[in-house]
TORDRENLUM-558574 format. One record per residue (C-alpha): chain; x, z, y; residue number from 1. Coordinates in nm, 3 decimals, always signed. Layout:
N
unit  xx  zz  yy  pos
A  X  Z  Y  NUM
...
% end
This chain:
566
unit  xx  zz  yy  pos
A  +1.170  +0.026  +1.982  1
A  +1.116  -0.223  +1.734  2
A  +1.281  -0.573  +1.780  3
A  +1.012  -0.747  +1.684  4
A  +0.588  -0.639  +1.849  5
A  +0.267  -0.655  +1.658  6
A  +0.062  -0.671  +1.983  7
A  +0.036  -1.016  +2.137  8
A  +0.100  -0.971  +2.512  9
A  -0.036  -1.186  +2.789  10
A  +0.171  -1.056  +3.127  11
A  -0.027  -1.041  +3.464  12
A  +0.249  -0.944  +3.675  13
A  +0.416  -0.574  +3.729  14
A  +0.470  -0.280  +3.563  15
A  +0.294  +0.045  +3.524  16
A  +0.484  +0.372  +3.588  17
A  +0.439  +0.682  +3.429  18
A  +0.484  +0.870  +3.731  19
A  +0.178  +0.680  +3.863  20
A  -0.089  +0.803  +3.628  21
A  -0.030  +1.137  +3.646  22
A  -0.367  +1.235  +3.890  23
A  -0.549  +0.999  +3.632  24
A  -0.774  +1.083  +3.354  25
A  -0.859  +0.977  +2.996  26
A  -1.241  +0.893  +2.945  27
A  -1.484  +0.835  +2.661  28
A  -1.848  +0.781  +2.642  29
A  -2.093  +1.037  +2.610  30
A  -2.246  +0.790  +2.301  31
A  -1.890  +0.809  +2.192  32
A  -1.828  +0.759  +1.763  33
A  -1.677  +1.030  +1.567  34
A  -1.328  +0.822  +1.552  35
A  -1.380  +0.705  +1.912  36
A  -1.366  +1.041  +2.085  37
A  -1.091  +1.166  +1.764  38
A  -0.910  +0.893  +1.964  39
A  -0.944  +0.997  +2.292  40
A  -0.798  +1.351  +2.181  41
A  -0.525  +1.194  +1.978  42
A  -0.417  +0.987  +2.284  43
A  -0.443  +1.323  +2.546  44
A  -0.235  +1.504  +2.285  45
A  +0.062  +1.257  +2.202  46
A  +0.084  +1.089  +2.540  47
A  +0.191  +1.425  +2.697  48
A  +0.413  +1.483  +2.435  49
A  +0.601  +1.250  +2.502  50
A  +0.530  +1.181  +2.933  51
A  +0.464  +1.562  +3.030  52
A  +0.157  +1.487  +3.152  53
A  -0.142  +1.678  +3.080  54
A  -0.474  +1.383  +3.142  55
A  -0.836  +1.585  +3.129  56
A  -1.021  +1.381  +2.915  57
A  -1.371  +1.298  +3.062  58
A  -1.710  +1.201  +2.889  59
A  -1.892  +0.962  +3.085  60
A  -2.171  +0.745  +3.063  61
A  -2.132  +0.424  +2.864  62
A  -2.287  +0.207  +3.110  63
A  -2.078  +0.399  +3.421  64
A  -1.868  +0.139  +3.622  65
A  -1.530  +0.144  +3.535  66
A  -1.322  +0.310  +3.802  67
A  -0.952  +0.344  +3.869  68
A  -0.697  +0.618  +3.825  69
A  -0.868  +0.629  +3.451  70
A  -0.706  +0.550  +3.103  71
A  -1.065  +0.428  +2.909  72
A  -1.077  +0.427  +2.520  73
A  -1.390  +0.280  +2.385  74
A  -1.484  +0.052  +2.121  75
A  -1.593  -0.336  +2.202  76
A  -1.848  -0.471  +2.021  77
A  -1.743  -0.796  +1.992  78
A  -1.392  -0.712  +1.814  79
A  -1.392  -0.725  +1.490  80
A  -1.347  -0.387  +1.242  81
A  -0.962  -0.322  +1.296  82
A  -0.893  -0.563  +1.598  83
A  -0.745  -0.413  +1.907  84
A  -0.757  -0.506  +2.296  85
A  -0.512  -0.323  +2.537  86
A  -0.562  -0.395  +2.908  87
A  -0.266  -0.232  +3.187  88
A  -0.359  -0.252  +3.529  89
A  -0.178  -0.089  +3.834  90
A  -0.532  +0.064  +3.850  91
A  -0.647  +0.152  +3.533  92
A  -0.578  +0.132  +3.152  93
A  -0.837  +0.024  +2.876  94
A  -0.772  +0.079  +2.530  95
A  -1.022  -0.084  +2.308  96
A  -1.056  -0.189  +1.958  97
A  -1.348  -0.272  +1.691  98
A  -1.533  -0.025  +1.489  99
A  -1.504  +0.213  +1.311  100
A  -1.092  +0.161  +1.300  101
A  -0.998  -0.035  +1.583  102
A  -1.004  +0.240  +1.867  103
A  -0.836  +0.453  +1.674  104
A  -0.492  +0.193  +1.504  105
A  -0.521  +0.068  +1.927  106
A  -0.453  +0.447  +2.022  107
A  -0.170  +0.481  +1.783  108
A  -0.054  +0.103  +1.872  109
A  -0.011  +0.201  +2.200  110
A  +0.143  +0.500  +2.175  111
A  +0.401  +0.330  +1.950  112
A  +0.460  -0.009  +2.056  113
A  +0.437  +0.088  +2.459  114
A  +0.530  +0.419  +2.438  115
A  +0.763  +0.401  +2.166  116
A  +0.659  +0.732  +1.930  117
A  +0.748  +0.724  +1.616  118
A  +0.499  +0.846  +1.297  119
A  +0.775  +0.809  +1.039  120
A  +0.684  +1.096  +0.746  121
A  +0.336  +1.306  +0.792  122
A  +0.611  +1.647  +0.893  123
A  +0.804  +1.400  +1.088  124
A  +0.719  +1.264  +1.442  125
A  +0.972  +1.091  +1.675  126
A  +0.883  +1.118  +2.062  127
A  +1.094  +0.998  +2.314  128
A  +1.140  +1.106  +2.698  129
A  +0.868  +0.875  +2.807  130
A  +0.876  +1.055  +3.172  131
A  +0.972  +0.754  +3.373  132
A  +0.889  +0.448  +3.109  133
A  +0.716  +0.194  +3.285  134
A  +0.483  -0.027  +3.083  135
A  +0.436  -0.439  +3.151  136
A  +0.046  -0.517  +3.252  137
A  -0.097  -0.740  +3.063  138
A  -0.352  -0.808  +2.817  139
A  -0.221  -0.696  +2.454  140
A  -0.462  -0.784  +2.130  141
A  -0.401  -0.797  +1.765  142
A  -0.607  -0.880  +1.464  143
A  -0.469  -0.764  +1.105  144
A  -0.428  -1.043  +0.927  145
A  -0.547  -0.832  +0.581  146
A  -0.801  -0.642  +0.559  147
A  -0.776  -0.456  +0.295  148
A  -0.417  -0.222  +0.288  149
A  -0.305  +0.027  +0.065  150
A  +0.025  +0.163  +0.043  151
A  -0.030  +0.335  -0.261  152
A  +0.213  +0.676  -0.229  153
A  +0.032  +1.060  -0.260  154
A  +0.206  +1.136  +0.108  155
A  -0.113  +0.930  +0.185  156
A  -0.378  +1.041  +0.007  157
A  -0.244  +1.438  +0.078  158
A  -0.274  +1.338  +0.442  159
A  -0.550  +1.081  +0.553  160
A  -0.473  +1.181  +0.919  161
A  -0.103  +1.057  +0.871  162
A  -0.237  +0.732  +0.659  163
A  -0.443  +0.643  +0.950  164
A  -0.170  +0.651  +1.176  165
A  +0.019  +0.408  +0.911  166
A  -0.322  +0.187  +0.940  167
A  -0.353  +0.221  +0.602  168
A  -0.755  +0.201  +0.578  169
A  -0.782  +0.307  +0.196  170
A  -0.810  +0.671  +0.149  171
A  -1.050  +0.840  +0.321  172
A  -1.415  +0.878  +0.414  173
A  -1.371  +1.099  +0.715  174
A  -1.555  +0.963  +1.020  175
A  -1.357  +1.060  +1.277  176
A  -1.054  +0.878  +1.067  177
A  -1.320  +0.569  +1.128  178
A  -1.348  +0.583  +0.694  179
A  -1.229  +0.350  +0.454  180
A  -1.256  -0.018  +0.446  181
A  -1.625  -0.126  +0.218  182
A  -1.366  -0.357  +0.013  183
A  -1.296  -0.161  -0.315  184
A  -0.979  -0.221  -0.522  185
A  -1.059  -0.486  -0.805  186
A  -0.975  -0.274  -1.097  187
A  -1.055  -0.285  -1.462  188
A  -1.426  -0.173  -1.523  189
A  -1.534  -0.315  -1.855  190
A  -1.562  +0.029  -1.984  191
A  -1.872  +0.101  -1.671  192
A  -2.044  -0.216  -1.732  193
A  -2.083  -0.190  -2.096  194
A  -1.951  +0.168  -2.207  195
A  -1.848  +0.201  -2.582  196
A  -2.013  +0.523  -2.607  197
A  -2.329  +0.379  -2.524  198
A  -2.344  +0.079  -2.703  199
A  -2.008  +0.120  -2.948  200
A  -2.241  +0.219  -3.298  201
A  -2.550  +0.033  -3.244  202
A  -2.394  -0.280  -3.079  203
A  -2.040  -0.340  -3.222  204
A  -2.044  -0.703  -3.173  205
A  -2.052  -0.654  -2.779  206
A  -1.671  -0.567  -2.869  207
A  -1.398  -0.770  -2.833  208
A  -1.325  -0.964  -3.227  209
A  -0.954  -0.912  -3.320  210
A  -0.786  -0.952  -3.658  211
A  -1.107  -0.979  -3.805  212
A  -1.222  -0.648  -3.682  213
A  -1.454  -0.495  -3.357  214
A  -1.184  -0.329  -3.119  215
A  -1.296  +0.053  -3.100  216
A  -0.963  +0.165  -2.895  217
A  -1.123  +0.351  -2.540  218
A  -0.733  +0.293  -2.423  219
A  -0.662  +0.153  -2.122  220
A  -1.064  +0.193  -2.022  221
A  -1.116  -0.030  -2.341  222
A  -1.229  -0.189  -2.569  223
A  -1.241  -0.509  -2.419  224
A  -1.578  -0.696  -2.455  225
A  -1.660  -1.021  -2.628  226
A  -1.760  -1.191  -2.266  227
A  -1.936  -1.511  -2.446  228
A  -2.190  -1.300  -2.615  229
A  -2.487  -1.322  -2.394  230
A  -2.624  -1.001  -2.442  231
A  -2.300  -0.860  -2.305  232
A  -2.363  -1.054  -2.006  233
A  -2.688  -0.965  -1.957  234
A  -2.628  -0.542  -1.989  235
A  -2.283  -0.591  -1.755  236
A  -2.517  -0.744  -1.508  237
A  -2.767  -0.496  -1.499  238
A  -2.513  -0.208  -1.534  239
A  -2.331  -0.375  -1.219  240
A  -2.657  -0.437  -1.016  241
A  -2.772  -0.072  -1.061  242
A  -2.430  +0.055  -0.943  243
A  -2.471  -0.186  -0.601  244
A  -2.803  -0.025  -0.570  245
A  -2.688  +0.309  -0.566  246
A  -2.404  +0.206  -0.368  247
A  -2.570  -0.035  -0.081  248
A  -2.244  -0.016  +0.141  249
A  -2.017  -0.151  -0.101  250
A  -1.888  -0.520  -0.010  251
A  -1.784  -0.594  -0.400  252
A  -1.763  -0.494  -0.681  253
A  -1.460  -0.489  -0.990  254
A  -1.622  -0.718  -1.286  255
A  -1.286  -0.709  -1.517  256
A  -1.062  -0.682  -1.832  257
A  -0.958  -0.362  -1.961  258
A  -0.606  -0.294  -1.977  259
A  -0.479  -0.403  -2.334  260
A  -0.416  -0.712  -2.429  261
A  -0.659  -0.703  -2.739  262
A  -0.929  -0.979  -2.591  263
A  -1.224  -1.135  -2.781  264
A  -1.091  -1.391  -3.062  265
A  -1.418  -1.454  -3.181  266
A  -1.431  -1.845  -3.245  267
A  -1.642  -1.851  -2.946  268
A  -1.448  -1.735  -2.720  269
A  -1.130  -1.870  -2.910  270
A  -1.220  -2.185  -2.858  271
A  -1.292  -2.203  -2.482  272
A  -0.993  -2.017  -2.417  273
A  -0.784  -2.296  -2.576  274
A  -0.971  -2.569  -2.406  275
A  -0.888  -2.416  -2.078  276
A  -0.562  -2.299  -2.177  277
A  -0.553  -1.965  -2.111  278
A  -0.793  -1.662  -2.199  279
A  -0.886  -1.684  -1.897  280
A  -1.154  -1.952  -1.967  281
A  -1.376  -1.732  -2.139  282
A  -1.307  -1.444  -1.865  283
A  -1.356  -1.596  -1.603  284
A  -1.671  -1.794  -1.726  285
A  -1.851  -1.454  -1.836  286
A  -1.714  -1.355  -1.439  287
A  -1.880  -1.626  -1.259  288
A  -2.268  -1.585  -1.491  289
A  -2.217  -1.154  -1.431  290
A  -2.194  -1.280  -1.062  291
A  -2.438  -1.521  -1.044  292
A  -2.721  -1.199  -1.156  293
A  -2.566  -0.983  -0.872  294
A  -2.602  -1.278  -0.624  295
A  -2.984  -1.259  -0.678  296
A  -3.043  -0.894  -0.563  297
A  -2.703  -0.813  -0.346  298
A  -2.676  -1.125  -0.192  299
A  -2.351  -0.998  -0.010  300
A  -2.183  -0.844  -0.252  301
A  -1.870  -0.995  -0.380  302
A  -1.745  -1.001  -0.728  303
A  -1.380  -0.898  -0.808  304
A  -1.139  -0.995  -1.124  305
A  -0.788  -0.885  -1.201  306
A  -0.560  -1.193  -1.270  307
A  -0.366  -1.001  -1.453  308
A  -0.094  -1.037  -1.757  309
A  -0.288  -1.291  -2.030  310
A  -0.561  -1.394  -1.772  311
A  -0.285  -1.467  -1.510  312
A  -0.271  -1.879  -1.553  313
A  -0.565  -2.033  -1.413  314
A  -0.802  -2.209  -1.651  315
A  -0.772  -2.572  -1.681  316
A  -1.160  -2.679  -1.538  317
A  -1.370  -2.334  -1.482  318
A  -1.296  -2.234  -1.095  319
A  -1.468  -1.852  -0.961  320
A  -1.791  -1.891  -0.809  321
A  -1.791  -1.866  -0.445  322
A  -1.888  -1.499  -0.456  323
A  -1.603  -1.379  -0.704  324
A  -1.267  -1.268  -0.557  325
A  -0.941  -1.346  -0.756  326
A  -0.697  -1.034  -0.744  327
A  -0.343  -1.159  -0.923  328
A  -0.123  -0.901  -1.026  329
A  +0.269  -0.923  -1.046  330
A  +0.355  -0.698  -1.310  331
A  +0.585  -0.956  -1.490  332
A  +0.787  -1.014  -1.190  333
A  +1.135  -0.899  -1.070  334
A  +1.153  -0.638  -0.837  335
A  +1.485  -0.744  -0.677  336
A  +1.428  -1.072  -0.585  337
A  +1.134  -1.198  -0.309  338
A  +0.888  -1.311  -0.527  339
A  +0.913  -1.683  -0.382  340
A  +1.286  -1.663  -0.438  341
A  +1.372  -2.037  -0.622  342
A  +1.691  -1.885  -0.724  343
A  +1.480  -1.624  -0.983  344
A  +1.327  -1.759  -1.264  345
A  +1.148  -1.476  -1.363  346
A  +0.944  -1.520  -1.078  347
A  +0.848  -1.858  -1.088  348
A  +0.554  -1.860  -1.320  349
A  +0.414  -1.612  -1.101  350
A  +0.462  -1.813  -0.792  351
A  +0.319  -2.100  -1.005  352
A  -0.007  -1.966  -1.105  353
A  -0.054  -1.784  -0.729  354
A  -0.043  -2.162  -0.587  355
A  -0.285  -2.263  -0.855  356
A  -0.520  -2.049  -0.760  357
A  -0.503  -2.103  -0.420  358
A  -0.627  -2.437  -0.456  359
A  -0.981  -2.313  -0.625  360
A  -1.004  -1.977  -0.447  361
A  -1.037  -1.859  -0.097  362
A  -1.049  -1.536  -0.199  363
A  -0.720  -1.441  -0.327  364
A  -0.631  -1.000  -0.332  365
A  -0.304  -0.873  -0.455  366
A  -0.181  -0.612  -0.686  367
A  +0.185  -0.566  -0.620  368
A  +0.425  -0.337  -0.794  369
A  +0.689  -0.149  -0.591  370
A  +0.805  +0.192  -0.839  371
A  +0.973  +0.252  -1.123  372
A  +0.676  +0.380  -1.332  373
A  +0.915  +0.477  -1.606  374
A  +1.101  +0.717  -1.353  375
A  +0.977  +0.780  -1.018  376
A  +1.289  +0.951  -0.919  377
A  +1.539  +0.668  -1.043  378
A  +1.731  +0.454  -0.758  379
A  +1.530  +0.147  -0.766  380
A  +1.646  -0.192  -0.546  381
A  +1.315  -0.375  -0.433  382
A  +1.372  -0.238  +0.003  383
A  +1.503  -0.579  +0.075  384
A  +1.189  -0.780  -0.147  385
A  +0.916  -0.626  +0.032  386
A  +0.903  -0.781  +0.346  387
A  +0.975  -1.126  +0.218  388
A  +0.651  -1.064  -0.065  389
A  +0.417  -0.950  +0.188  390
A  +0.483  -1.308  +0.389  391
A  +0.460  -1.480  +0.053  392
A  +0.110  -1.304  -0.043  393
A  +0.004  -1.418  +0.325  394
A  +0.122  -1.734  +0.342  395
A  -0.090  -1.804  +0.042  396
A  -0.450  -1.669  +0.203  397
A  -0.464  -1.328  +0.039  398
A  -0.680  -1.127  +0.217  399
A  -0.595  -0.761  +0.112  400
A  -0.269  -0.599  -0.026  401
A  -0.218  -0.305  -0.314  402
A  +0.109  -0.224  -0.292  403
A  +0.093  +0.045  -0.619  404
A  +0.383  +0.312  -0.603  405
A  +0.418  +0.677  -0.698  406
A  +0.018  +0.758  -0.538  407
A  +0.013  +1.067  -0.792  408
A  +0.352  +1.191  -0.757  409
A  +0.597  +1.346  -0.470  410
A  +0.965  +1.289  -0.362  411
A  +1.020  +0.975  -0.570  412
A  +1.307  +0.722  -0.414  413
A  +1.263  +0.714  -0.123  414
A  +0.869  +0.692  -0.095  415
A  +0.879  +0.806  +0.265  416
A  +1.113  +0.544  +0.382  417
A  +0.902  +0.292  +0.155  418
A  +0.582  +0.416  +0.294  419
A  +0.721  +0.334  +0.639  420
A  +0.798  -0.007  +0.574  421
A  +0.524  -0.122  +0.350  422
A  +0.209  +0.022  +0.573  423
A  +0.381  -0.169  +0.872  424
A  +0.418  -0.480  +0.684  425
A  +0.095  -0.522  +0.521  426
A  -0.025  -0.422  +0.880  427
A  +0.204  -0.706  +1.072  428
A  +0.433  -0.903  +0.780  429
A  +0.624  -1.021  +1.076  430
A  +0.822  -0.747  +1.160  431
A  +1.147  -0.721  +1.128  432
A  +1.211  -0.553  +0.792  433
A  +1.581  -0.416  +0.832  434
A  +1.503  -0.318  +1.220  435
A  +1.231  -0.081  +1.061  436
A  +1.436  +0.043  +0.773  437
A  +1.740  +0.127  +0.997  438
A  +1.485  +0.266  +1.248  439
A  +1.346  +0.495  +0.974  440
A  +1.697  +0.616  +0.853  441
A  +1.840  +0.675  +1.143  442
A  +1.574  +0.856  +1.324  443
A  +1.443  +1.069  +1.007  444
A  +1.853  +1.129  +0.850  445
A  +2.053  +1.150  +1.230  446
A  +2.385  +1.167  +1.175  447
A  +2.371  +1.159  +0.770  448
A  +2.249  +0.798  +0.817  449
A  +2.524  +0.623  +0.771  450
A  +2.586  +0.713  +0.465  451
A  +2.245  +0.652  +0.330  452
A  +2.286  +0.310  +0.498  453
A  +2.575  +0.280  +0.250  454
A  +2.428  +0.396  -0.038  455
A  +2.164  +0.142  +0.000  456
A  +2.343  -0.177  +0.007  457
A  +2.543  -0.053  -0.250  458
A  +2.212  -0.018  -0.499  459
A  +2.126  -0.402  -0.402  460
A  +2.469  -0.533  -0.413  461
A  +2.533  -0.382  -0.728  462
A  +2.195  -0.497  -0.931  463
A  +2.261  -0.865  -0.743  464
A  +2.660  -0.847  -0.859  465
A  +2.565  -0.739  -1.188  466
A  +2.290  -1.053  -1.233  467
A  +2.007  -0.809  -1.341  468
A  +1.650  -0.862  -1.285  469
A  +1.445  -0.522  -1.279  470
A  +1.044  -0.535  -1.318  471
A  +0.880  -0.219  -1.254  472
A  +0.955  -0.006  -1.558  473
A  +1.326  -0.042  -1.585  474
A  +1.564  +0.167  -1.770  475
A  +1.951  +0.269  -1.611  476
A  +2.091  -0.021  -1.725  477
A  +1.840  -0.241  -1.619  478
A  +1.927  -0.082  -1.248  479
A  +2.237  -0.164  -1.269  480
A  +2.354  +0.191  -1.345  481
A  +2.668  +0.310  -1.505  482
A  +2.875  +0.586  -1.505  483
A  +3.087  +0.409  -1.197  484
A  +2.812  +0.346  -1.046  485
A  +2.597  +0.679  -1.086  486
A  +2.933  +0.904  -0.912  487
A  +2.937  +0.608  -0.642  488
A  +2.569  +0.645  -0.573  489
A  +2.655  +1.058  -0.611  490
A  +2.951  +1.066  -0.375  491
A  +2.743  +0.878  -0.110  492
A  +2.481  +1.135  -0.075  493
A  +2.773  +1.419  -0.113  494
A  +2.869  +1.271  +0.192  495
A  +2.570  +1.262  +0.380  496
A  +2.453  +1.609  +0.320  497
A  +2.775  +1.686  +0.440  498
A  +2.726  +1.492  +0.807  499
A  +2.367  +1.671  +0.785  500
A  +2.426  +1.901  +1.098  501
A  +2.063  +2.044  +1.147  502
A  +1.861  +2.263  +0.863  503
A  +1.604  +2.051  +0.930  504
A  +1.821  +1.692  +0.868  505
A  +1.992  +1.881  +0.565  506
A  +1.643  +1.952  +0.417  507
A  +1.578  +1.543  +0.421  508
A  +1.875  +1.465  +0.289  509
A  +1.851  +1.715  -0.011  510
A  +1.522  +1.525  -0.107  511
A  +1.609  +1.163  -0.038  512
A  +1.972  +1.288  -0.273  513
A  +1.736  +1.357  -0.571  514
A  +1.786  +1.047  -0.731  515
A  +2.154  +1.069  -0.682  516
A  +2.129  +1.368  -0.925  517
A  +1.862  +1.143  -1.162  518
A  +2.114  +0.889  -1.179  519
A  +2.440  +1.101  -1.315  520
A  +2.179  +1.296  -1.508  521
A  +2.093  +0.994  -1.738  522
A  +2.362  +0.707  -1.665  523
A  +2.687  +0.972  -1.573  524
A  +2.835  +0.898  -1.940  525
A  +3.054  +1.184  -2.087  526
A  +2.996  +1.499  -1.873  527
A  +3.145  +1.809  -1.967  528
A  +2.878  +2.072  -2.064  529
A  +2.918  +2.324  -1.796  530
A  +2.948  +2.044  -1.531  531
A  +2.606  +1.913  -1.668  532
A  +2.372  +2.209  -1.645  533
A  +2.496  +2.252  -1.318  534
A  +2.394  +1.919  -1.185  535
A  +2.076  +1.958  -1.432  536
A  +2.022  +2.345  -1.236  537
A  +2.055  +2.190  -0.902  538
A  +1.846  +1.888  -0.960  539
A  +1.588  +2.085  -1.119  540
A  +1.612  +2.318  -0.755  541
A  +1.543  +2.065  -0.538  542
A  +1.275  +1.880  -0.703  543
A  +1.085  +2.238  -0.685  544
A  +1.216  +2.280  -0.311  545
A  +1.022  +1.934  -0.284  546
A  +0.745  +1.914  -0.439  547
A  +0.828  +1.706  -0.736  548
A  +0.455  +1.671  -0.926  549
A  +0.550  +1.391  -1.162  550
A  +0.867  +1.235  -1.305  551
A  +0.710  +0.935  -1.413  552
A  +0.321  +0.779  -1.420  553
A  +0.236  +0.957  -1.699  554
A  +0.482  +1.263  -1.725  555
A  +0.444  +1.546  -1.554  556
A  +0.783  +1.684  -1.369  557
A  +0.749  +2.045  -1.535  558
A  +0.735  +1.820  -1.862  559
A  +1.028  +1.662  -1.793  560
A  +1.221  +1.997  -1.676  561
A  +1.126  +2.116  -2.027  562
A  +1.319  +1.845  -2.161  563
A  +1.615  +1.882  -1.959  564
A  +1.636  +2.258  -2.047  565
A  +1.575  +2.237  -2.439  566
% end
């Protein structure tokens, strides 16, 4: 089990034993929600895979007295959305949680933290011999501390069922799931509020001013608008109030740049921008009047703007309205080091400008980076900076967590493992980061895990050695990859398909050694031709085997096989 617990336990005295509860039963209520009584069945199902024991499950009334010899699941009113309550009696259990999440993460809480299964890949289930466990009574509760988590890989999205046992409440709709959290990611949206091919011919001075000319690049969901022209203010308004009106259960709503960098330098907006020093003057004053509209007709509704490359630095006097939301974005920052590390410069203006804004926001999201986007499949050192980010963003009253990664591709560097560790740190940050990753390894790779443990330090000890600071598009080099280096990181996983007893451990390894293959492939240096298309035939083979769908953001992996071939 993990060395550190989410739950917060309040003993009472004794312990329950398995070998009690097996006359018991599991009930819900006859009024029960879709994800309520999806509970219920998820808790009958796992709980005797890993006991034995076989519980009816039993619909009752929701006002019925609560009886012994019964394990109840229901939801609490009082609890908040995600929060969970665990009671263990001698007598009885009650597992109960908020909705439309909290039943459900306090079913799969339980069965993890007390029971001590393991959802470590959607294929991939650990369940121990829980026969004769015996479980402390108490009183166990939890409250996430963010409510808003996305661990941004595709093994989620293919599989909403496996994201919701990873708590990650981003991805799907599906009631019985309990759906997705009303909080939508704060993305750029300047080309819905005011789209180009509406108002791009008669209206070109809605358009962002630079080098004397109206921007007319759609790029990066552009062109960016000239946000201290008032019309512009007045048609983003109205295009964002129509969308909340066709869209009453959203909580907020994205009001932000595009992504270029080719902003309004019109004199107007030139000239705030440098008496606020930064651009984002003029942003975030066109932000705060688009949200003061929407405050008049969706009173609730919350307004949401990337901080994000040249709007980053706060502006020196203009603070966000007290319904706009502040979502920074560390794009600029190395991927190595924790983000609050002194000892890294390059992530000190970062750090500076997230304190900054923490003193005139209460409303602070986060758009964290944690791929290569340049190559998916490239060994990439940021496994010992998540945990220590995550309590950074925290510690500074974020309130929801995008942790971007591969979400449209499959089998990048180790995206399981990273999955694993990121949705149960932006679910508790204070776990204990290397107790999950060795927990993960050594369950999912057996007896190959040593060697992956290996290979591992070796990729941080190497970039850290070498003084390197990757971001989030590095190349080889900028990974610390040579041709010593790439046969090390080779040799390692040689080694641990070789330890790989079972078909079913040598099929993991196989896909977690793809970027042992990536890495000769490009950093190798001088390797003899027929040598070479072997290691290009075989890598090719098991990205296939795997699944591979992209190579990089925006390259598809046949693409990329193409390339390797010509």
């Amino acid at each position: 089990m993990l060395t550190q617990k989410t739950l917060i336990f309040h003993a009472t005295g004794g312990d329950l034993a398995i070998s009690a509860i097996q006359d018991w039963h599991i009930t819900v209520s006859n009024d029960a929600t879709a994800s309520e009584r999806y509970a219920a069945e998820e808790f009958q199902d796992w709980f005797n895979q890993a006991t034995g024991l076989t519980l009816s499950l039993v619909t009752m009334q929701s006002d019925a007295n609560t009886d012994s010899g019964q394990i109840a699941i229901a939801a609490l009113p009082a609890l908040g959305d995600e929060d969970i309550q665990i009671t263990v009696e001698s007598e009885q259990v009650q597992i109960c949680g908020g909705l439309p999440r909290g039943v459900l993460y306090a079913v799969y809480q339980f069965l993890e933290e007390l029971v001590g299964i393991r959802f470590l890949t959607a294929e991939h289930a650990h369940i121990p011999d829980a026969s004769v466990l015996k479980i402390p009574c108490g009183r166990y509760t939890y409250t996430p501390p963010f409510s808003f988590r996305w661990s941004y890989y595709r093994e989620n999205s293919a599989d909403p069922a496996f994201a919701a046992k990873r708590k990650v409440n981003t991805v799907t709709d599906a009631e019985n799931l309990g759906g997705k959290t009303q909080q939508q990611l704060i993305n750029h949206s300047f080309h819905a509020l005011v789209p180009y091919g509406t108002y791009g011919e008669s209206h070109p001075e809605y358009y962002a001013l630079v080098e004397e000319k109206r921007d007319t690049n759609t790029h990066g969901g552009g062109p960016q608008l000239c946000v201290t022209n008032p019309e512009v203010i007045e048609v983003a308004a109205a295009s964002a109030i129509q969308q909340l009106t066709d869209r009453l259960e959203a909580t907020n709503i994205s009001v932000s740049q595009a992504d270029t960098a080719a902003y309004c330098r019109c004199e107007t907006c030139e000239t705030l921008n440098e008496a606020e020093d930064s651009p984002m003057g003029s942003q975030l004053t066109f932000v705060n009047a688009v949200a003061e509209r929407i405050e008049k007709v969706h009173p609730h509704v919350k307004v949401g703007t990337l901080a994000y490359w040249y709007t980053r630095k706060p502006p020196k006097t203009v603070t966000p309205r007290h319904n706009v939301q502040i979502q920074l974005c560390s794009i600029e920052c190395c991927t190595l080091h924790a983000i609050d590390n002194p000892d890294c410069e390059q992530n000190q203006a970062f750090c500076q400008d997230t304190n900054e804004w923490g003193k005139i926001c209460d409303d602070i999201w986060i758009w964290n980076y944690n791929t290569n986007f340049r190559s998916y499949d490239l060994p990439f050192p940021n496994l010992r900076s998540i945990a220590p980010n995550v309590r950074y963003f925290l510690s500074n009253n974020a309130k929801g967590v995008f942790m971007q990664a591969n979400g449209n591709g499959l089998t990048g560097e180790f995206s399981d493992l990273r999955n694993y560790l990121i949705s149960h740190l932006i679910w508790d940050p204070h776990l204990d980061a290397d107790a999950l990753l060795n927990e993960f390894v050594n369950l999912h790779y057996e007896g190959a895990a040593p060697s992956i443990l290996e290979y591992i330090a070796f990729l941080h000890d190497n970039v850290e050695a070498k003084g390197l600071h990757p971001r989030c598009f590095p190349t080889p080099e900028d990974v610390g990859l040579d041709p010593e280096s790439a046969q090390t990181i080779f040799d390692y996983f040689q080694q641990a398909l070789a330890l790989a007893e079972k078909s079913e451990i040598q099929a993991r390894v196989e896909k977690a050694a793809i970027p042992a293959y990536k890495a000769m492939l490009v950093a190798g240096g001088e390797i003899p031709a027929q040598k070479r298309q072997t290691l290009i035939d075989e890598y090719i083979t098991l990205c296939e085997r795997y699944n591979m769908s992209h190579a990089a953001e925006t390259q598809a992996a046949e693409a990329y096989f193409e390339e390797l071939r010509s």
